[in-house]
PDB file with SEQRES, HELIX, SHEET and CRYST1 records, atoms N, CA, C and O in Angstrom:
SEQRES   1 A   78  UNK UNK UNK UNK UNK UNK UNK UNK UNK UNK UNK UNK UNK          
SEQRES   2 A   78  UNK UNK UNK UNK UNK UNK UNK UNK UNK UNK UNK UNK UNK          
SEQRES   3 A   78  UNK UNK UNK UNK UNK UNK UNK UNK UNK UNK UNK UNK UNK          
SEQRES   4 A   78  UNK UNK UNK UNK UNK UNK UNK UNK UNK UNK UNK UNK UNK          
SEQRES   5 A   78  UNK UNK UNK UNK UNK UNK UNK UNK UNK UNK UNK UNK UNK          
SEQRES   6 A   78  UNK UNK UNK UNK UNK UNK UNK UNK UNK UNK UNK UNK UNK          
HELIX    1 AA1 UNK A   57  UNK A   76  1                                  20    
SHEET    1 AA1 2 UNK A   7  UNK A   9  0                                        
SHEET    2 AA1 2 UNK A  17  UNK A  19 -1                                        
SHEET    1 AA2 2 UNK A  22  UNK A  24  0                                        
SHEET    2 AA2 2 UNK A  41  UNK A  43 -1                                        
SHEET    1 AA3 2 UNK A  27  UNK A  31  0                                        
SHEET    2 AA3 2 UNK A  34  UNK A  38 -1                                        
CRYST1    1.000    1.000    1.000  90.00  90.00  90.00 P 1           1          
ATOM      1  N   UNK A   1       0.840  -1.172   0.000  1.00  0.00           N  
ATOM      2  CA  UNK A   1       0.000   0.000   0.000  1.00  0.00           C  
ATOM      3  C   UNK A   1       0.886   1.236   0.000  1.00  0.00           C  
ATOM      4  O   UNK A   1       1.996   1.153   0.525  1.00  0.00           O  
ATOM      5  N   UNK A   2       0.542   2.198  -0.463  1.00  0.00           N  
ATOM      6  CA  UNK A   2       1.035   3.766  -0.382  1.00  0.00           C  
ATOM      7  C   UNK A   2       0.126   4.176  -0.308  1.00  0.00           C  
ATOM      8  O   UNK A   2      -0.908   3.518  -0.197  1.00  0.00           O  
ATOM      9  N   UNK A   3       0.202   5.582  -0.347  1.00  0.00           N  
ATOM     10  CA  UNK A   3      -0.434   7.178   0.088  1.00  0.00           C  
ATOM     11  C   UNK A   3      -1.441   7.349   0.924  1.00  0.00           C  
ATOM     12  O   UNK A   3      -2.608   7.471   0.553  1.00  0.00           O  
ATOM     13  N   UNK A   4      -1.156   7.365   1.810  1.00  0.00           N  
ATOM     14  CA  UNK A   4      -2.656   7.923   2.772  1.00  0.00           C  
ATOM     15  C   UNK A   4      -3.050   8.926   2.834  1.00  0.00           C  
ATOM     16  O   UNK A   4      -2.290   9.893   2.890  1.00  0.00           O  
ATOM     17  N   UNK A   5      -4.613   9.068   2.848  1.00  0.00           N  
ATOM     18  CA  UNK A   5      -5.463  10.278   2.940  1.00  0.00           C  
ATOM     19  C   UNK A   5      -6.033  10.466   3.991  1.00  0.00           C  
ATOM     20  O   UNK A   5      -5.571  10.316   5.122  1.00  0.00           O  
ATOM     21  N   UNK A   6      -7.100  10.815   3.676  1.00  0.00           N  
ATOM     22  CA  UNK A   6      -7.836  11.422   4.779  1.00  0.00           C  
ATOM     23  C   UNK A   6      -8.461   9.581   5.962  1.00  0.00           C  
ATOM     24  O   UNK A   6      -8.434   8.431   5.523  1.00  0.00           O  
ATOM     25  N   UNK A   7      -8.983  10.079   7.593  1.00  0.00           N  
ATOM     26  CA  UNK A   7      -9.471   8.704   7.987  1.00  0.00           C  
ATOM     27  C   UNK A   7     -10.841   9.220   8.390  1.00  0.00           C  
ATOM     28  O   UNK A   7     -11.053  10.423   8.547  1.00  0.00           O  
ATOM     29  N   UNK A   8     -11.793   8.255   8.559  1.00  0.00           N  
ATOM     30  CA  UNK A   8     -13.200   8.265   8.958  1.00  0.00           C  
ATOM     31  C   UNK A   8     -13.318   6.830   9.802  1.00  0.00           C  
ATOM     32  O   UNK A   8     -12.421   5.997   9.935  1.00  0.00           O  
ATOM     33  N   UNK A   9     -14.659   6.773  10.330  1.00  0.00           N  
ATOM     34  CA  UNK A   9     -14.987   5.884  11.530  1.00  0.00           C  
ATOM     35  C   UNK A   9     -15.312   4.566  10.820  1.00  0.00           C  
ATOM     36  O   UNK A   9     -16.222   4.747  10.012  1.00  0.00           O  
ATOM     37  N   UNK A  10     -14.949   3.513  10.844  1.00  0.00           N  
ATOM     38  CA  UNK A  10     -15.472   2.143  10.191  1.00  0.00           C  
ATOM     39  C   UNK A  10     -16.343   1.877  10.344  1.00  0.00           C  
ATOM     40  O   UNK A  10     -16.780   1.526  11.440  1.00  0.00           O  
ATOM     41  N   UNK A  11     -17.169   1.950   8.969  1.00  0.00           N  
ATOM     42  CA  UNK A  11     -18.423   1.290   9.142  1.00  0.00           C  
ATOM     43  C   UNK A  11     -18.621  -0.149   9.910  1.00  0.00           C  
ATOM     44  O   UNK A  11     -19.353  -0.356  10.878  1.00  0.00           O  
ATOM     45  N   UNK A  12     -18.172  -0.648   9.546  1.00  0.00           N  
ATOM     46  CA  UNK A  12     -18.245  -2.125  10.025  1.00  0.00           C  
ATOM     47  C   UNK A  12     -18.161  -2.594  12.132  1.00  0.00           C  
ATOM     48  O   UNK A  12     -18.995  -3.195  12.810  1.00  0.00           O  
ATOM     49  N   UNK A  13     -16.925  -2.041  12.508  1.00  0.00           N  
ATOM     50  CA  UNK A  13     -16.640  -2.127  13.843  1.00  0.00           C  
ATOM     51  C   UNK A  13     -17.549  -0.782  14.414  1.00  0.00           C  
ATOM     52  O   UNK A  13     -18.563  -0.863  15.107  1.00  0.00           O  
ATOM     53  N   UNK A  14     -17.115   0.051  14.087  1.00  0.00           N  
ATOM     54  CA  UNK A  14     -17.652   1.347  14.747  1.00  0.00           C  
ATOM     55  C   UNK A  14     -16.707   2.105  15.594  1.00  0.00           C  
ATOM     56  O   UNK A  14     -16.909   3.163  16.192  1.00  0.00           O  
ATOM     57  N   UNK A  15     -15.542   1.310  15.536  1.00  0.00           N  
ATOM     58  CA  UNK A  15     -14.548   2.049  16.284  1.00  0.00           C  
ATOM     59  C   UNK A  15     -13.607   1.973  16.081  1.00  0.00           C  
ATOM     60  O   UNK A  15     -12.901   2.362  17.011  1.00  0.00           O  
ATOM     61  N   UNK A  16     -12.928   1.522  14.975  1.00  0.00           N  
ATOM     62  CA  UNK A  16     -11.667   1.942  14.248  1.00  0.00           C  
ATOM     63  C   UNK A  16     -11.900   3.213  13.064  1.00  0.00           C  
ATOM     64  O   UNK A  16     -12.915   3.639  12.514  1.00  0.00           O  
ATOM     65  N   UNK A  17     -10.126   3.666  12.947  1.00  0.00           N  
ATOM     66  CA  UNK A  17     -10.351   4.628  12.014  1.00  0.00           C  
ATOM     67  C   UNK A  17     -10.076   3.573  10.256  1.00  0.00           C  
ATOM     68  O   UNK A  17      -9.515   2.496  10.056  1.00  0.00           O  
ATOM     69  N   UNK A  18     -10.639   4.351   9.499  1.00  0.00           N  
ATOM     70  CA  UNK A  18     -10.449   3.870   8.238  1.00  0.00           C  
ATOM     71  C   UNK A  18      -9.339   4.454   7.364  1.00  0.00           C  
ATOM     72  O   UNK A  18      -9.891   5.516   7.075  1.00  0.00           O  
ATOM     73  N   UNK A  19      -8.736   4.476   7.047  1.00  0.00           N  
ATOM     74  CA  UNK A  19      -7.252   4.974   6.793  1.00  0.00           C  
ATOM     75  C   UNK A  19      -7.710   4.479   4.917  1.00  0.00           C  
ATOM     76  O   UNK A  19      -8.105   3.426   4.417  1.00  0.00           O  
ATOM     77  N   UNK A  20      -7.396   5.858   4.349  1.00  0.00           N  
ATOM     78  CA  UNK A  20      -7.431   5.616   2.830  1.00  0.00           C  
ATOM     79  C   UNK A  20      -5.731   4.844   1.720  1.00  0.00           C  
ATOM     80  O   UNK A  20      -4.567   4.573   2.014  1.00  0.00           O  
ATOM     81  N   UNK A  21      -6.083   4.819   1.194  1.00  0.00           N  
ATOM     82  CA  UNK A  21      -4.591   4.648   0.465  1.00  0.00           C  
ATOM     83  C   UNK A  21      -5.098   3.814  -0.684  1.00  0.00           C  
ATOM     84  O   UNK A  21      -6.027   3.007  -0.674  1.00  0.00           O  
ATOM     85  N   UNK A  22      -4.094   4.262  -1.938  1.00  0.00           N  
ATOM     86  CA  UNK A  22      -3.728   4.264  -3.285  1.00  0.00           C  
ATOM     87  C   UNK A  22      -2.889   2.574  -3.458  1.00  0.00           C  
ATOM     88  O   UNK A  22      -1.718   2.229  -3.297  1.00  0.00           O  
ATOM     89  N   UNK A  23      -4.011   1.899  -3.815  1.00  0.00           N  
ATOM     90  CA  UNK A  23      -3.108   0.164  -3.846  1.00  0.00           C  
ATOM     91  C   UNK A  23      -3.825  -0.420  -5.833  1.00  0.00           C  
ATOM     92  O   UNK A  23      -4.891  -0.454  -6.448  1.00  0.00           O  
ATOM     93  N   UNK A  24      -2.522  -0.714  -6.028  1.00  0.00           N  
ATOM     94  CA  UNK A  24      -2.401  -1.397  -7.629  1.00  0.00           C  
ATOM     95  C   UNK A  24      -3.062  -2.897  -7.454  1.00  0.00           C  
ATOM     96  O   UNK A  24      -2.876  -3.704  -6.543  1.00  0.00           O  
ATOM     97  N   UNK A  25      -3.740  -2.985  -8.409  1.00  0.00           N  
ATOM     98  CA  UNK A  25      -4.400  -4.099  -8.308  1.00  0.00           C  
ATOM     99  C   UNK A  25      -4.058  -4.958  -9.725  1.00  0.00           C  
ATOM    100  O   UNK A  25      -3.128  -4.510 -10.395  1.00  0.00           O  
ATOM    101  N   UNK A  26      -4.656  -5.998 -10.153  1.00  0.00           N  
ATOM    102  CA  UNK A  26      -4.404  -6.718 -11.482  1.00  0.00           C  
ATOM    103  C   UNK A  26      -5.688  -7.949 -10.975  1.00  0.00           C  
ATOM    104  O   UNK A  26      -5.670  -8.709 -10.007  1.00  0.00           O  
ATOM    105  N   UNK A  27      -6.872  -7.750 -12.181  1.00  0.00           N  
ATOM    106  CA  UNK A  27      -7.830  -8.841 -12.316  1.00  0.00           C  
ATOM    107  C   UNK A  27      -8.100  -9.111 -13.688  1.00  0.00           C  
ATOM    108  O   UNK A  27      -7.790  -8.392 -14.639  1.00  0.00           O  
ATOM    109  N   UNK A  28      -9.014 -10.772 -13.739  1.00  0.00           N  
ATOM    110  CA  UNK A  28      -9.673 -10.872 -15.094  1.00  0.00           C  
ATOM    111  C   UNK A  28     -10.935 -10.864 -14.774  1.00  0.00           C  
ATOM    112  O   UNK A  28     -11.346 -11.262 -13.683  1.00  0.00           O  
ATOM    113  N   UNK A  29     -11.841 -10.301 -15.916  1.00  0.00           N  
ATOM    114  CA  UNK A  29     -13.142 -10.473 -15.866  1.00  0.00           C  
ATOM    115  C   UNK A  29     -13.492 -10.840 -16.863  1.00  0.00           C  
ATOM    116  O   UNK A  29     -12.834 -10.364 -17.787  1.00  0.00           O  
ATOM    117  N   UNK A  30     -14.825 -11.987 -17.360  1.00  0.00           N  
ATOM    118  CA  UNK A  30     -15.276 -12.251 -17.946  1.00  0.00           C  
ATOM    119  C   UNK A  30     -16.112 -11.635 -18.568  1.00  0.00           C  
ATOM    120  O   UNK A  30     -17.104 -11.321 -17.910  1.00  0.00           O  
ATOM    121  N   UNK A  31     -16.088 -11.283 -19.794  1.00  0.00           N  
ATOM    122  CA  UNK A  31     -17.101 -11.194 -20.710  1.00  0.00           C  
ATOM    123  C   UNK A  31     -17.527 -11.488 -22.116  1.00  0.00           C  
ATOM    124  O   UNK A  31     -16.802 -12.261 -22.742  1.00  0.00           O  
ATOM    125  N   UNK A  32     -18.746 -10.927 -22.806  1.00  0.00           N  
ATOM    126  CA  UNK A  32     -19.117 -12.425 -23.314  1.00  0.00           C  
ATOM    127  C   UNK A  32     -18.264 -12.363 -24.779  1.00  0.00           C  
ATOM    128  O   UNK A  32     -18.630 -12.786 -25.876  1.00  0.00           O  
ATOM    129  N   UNK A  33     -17.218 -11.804 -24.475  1.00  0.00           N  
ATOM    130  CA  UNK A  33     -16.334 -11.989 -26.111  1.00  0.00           C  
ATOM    131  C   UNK A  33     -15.259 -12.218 -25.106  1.00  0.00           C  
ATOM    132  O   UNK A  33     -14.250 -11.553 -25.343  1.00  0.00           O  
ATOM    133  N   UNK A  34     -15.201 -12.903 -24.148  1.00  0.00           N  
ATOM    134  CA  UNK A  34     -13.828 -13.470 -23.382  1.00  0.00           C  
ATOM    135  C   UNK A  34     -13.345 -13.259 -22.437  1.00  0.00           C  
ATOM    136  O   UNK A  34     -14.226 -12.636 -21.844  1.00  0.00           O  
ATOM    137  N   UNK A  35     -12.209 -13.343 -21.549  1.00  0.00           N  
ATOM    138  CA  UNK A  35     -11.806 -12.527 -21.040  1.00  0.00           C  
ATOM    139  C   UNK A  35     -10.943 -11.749 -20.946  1.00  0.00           C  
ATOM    140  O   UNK A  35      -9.930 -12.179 -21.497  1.00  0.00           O  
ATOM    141  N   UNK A  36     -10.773 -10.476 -20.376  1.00  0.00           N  
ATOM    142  CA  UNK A  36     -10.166  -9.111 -20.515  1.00  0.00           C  
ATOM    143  C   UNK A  36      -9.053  -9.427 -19.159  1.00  0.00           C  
ATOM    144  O   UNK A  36      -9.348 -10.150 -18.208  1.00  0.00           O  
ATOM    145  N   UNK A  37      -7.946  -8.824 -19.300  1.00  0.00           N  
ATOM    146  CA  UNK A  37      -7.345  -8.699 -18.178  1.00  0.00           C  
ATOM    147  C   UNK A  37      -6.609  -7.451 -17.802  1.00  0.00           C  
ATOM    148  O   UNK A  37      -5.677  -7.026 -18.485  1.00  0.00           O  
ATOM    149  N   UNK A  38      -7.119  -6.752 -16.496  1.00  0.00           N  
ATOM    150  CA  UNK A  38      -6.945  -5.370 -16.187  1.00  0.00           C  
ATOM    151  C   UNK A  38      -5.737  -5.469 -14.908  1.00  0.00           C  
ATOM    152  O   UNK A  38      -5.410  -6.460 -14.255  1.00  0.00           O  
ATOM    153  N   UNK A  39      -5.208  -4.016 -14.824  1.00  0.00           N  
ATOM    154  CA  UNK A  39      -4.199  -3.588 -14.150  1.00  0.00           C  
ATOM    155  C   UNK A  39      -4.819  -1.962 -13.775  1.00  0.00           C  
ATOM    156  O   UNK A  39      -5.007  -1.014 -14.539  1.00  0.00           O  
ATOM    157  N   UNK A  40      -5.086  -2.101 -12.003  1.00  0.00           N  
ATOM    158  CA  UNK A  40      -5.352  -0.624 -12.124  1.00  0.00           C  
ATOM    159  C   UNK A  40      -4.629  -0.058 -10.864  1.00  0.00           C  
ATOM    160  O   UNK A  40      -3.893  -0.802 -10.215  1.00  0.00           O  
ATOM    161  N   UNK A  41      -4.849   1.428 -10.452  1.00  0.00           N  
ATOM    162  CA  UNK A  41      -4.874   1.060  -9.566  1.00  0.00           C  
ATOM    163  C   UNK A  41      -6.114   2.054  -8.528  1.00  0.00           C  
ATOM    164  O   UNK A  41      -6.940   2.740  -9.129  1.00  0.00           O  
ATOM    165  N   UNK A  42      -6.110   2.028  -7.312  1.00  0.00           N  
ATOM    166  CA  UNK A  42      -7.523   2.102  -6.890  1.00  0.00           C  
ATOM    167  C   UNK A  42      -7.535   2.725  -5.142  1.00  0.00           C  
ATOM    168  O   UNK A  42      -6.628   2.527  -4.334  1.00  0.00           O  
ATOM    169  N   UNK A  43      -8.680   3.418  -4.906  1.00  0.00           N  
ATOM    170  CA  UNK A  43      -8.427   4.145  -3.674  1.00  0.00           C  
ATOM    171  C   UNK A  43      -9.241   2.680  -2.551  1.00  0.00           C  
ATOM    172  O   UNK A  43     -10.361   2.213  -2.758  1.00  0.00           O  
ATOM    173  N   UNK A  44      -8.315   2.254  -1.462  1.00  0.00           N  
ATOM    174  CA  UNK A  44      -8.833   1.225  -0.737  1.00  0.00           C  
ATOM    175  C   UNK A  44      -8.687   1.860   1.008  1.00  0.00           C  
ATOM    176  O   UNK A  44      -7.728   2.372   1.586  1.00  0.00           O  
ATOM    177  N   UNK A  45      -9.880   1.598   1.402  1.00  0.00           N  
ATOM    178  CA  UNK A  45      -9.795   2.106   2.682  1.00  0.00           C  
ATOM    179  C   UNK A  45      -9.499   0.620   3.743  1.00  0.00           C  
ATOM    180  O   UNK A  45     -10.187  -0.374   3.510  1.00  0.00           O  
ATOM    181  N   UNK A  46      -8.630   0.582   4.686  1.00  0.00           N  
ATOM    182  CA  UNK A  46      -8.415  -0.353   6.020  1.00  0.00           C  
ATOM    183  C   UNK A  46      -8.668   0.088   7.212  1.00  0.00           C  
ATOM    184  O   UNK A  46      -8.155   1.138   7.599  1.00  0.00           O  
ATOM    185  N   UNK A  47      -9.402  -0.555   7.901  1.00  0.00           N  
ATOM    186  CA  UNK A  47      -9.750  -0.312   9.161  1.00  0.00           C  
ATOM    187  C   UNK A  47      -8.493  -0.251   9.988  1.00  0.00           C  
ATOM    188  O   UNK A  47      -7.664  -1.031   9.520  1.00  0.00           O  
ATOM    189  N   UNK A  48      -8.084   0.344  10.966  1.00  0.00           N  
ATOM    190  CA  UNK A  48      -6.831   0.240  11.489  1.00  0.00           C  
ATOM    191  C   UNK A  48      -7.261  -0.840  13.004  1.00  0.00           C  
ATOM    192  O   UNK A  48      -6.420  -1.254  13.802  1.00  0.00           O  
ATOM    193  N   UNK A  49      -8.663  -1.088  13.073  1.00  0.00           N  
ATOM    194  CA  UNK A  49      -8.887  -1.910  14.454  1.00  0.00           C  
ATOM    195  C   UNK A  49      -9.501  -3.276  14.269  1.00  0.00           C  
ATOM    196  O   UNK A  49      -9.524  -4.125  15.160  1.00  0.00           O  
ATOM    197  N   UNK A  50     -10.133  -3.478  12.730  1.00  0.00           N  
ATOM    198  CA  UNK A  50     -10.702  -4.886  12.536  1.00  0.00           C  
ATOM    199  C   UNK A  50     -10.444  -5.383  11.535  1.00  0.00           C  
ATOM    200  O   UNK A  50     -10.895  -6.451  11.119  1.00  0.00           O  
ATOM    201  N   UNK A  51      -9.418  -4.429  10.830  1.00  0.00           N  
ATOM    202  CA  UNK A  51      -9.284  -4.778   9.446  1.00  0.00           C  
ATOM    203  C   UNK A  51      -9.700  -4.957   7.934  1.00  0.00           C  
ATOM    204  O   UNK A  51      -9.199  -5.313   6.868  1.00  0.00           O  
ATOM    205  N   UNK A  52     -11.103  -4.433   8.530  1.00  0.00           N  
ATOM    206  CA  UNK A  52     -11.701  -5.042   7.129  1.00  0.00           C  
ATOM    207  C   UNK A  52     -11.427  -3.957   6.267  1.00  0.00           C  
ATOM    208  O   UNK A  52     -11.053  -2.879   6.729  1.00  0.00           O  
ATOM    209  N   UNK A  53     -11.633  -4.208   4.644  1.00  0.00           N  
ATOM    210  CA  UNK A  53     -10.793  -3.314   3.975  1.00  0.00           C  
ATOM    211  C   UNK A  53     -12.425  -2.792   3.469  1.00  0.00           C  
ATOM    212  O   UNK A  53     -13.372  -3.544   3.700  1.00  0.00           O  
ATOM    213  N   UNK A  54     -12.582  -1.848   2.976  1.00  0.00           N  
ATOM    214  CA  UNK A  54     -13.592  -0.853   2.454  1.00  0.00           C  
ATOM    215  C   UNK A  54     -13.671  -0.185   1.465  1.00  0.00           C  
ATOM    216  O   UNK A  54     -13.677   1.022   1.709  1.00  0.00           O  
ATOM    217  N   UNK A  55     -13.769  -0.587  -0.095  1.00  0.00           N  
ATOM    218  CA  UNK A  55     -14.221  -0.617  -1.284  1.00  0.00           C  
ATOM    219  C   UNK A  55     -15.166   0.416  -1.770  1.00  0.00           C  
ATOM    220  O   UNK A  55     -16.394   0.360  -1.717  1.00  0.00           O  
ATOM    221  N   UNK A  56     -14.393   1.413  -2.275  1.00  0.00           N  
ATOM    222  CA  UNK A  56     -15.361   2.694  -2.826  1.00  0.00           C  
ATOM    223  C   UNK A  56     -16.081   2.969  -4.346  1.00  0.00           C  
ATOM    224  O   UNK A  56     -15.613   2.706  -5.454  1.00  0.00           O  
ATOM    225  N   UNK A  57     -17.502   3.648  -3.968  1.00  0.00           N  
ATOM    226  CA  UNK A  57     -17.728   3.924  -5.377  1.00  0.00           C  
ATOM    227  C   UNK A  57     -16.724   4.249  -6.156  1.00  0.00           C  
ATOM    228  O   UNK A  57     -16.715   3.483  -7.120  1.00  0.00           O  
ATOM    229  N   UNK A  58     -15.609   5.256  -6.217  1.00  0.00           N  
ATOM    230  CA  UNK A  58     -14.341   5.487  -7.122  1.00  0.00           C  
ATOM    231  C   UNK A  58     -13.637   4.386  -7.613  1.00  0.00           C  
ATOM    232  O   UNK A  58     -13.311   4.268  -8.794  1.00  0.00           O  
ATOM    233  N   UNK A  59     -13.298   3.248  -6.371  1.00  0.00           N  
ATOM    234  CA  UNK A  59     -12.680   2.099  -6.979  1.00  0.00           C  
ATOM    235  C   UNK A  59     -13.756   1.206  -7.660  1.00  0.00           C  
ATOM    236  O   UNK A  59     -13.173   0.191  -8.040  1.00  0.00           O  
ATOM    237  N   UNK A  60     -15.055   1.147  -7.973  1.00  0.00           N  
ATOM    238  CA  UNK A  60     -16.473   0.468  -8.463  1.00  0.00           C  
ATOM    239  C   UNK A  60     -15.497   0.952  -9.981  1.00  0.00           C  
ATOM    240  O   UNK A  60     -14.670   0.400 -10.707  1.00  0.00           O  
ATOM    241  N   UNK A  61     -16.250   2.450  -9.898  1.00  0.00           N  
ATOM    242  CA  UNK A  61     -15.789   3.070 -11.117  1.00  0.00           C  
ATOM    243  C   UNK A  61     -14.464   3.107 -12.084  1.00  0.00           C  
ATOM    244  O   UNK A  61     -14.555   3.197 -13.309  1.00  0.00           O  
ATOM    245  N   UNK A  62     -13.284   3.030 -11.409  1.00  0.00           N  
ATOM    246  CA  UNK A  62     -12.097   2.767 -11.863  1.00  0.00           C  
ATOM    247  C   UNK A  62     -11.998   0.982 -12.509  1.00  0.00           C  
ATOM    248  O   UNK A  62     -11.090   0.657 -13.275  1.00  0.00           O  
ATOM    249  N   UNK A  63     -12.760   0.278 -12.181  1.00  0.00           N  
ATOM    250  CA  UNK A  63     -12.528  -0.738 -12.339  1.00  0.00           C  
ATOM    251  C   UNK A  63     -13.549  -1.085 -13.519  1.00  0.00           C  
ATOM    252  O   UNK A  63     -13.028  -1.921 -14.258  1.00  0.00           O  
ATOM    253  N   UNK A  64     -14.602  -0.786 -13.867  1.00  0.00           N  
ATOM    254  CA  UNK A  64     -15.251  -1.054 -14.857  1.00  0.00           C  
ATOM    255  C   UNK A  64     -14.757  -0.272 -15.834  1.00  0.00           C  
ATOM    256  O   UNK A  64     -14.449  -0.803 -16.902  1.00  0.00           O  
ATOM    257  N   UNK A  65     -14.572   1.307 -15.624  1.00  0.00           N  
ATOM    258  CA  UNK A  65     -13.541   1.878 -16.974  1.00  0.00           C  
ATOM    259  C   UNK A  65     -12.949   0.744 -17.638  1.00  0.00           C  
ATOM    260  O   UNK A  65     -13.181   0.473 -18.816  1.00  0.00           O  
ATOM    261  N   UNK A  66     -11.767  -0.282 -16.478  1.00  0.00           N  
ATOM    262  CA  UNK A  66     -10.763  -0.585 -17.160  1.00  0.00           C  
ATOM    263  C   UNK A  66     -11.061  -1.934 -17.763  1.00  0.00           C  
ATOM    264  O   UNK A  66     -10.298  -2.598 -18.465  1.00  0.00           O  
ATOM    265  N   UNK A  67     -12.225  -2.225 -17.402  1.00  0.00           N  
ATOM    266  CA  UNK A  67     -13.314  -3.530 -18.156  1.00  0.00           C  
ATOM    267  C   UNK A  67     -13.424  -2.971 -19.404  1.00  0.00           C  
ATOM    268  O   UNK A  67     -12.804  -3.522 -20.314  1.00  0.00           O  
ATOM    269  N   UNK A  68     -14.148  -1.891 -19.669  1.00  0.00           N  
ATOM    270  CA  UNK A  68     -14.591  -1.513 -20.842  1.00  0.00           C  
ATOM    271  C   UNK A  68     -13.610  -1.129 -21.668  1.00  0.00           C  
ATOM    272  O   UNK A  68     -13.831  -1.246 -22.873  1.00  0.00           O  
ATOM    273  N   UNK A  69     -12.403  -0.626 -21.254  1.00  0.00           N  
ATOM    274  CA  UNK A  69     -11.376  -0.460 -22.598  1.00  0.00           C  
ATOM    275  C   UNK A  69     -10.989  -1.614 -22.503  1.00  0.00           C  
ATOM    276  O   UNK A  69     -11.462  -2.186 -23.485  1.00  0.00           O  
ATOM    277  N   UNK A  70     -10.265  -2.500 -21.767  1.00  0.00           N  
ATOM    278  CA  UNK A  70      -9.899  -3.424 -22.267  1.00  0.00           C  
ATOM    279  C   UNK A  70     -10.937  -4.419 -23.351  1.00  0.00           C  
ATOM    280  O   UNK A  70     -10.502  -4.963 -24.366  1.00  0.00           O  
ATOM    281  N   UNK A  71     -11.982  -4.480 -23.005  1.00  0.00           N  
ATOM    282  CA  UNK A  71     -13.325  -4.935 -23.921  1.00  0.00           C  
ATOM    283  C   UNK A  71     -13.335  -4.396 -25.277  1.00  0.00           C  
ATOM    284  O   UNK A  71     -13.229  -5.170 -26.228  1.00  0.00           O  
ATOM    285  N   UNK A  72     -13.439  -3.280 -25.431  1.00  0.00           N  
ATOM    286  CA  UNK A  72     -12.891  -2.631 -26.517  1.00  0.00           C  
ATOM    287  C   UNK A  72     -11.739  -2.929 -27.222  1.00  0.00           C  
ATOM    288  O   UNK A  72     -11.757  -3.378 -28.369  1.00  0.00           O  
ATOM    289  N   UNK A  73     -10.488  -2.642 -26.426  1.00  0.00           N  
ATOM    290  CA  UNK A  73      -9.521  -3.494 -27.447  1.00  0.00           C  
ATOM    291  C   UNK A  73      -9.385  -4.562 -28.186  1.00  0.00           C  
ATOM    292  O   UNK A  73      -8.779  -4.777 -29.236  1.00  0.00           O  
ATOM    293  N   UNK A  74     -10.394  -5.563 -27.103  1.00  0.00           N  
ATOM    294  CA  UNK A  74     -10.880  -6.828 -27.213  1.00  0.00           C  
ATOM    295  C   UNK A  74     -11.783  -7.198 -28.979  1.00  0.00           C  
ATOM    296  O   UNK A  74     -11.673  -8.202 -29.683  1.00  0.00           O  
ATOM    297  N   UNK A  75     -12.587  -5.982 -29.198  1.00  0.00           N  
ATOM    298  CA  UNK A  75     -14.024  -6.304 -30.087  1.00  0.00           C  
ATOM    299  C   UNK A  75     -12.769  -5.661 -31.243  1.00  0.00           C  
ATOM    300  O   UNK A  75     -12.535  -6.414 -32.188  1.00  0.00           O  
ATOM    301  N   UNK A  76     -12.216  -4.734 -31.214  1.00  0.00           N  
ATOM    302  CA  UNK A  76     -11.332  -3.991 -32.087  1.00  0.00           C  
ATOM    303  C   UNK A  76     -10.030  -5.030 -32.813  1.00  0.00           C  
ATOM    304  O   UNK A  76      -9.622  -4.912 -33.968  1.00  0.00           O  
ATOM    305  N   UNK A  77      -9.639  -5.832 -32.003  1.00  0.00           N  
ATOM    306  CA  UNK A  77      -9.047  -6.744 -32.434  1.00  0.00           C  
ATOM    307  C   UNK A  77      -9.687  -8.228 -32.832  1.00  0.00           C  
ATOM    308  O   UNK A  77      -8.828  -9.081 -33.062  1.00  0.00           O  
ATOM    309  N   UNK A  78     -10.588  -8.508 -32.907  1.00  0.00           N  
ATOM    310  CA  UNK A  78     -11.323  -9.195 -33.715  1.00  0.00           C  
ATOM    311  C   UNK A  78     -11.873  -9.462 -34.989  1.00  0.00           C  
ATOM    312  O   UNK A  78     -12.630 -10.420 -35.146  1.00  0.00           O  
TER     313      UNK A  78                                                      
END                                                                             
């Protein structure tokens, strides 16, 4: 992980802080002309008291972008 931002209260426990940060990811997703394989990277929040990690609309969004171009490259090279 790198860069931390701003923290807020964990949803989940209720009493840890949520600590933001900038983490690179790499997935495949299926779709129906195959699958695509993405490299992004994405804002992930961690609880600093239960751990659980916390998944934002921005990273929703960053991640289907990189569905859809890669999909695209996908239909374009066909």
């Amino acid at each position: 992980m790198s860069e931390q931002s701003n923290q807020d209260c964990c949803n989940f426990c209720q009493s840890g802080h949520v600590t933001r940060y900038f983490r690179q990811i790499a997935f495949r997703q299926r779709t129906d002309k195959g699958y695509v394989s993405c490299s992004v990277t994405i804002p992930l929040g961690v609880c600093d008291h239960c751990g659980s990690k916390h998944w934002t609309e921005d990273a929703e969004a960053i991640t289907e972008a990189a569905v859809r171009r890669e999909y695209v490259k996908l239909m374009s090279a066909a």
